[in-house]
N, C-alpha and C positions, 0 to 999 in steps of 0.2 A: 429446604428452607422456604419460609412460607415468605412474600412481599405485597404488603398493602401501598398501594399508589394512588394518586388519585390522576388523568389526564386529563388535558384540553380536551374540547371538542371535535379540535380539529385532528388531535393525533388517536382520537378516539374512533373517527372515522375511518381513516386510514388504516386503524390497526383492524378492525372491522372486513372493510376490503378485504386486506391482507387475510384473512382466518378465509373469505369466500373463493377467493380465485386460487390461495395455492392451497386449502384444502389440510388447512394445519390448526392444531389445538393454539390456544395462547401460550400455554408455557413454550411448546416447540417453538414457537415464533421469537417469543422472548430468547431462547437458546440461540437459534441462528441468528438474528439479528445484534445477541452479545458476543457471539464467535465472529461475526466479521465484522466489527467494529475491533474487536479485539487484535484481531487479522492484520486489519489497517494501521493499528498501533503501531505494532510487532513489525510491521514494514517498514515504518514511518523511524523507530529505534533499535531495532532489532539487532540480532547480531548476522542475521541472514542478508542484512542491506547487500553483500557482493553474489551470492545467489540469486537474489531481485535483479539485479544490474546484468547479470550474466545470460536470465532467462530474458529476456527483452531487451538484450542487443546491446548493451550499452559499452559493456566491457567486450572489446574485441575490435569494437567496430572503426578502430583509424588503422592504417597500414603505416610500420615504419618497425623502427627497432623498438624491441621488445624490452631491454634497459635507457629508455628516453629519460627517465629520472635521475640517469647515471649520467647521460653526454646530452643534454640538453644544450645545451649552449652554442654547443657547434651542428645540432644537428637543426635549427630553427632558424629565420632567416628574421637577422635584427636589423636587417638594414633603413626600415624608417622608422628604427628610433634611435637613429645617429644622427 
């Protein structure tokens, strides 16, 4: 697929840089730069969101029973909001 664009100046710069320090064509750059934007999407909606969650600690990380969705009531302490 062929793409006519036209950019700022200032992402013209940048995209510039970018081809000198990591040493990459435009189109490569165009491809990684829409793979992880893409990336971030797909994390952001994904269906992997508990995969995400699981590599970075998030899923696991309280100590208590494992069906707290089942006894929550009695297992949390209401007492100041009586």
């Amino acid at each position: 697929m062929q793409l006519n664009t036209e950019l700022g100046s200032r992402h013209y710069e940048k995209l510039q840089q970018l081809q000198r320090t990591a040493g990459k064509d435009l189109r490569t750059l165009l491809e990684l730069a829409i793979d992880e934007l893409y990336a971030r999407h797909q994390i952001a909606v994904g269906s992997d969101a508990l995969e995400i969650l699981r590599k970075n600690g998030v899923v696991g990380c309280l100590h208590g029973d494992s069906d707290l969705s089942k006894n929550y009531k009695k297992e949390l302490d209401w007492s100041s909001k009586l």
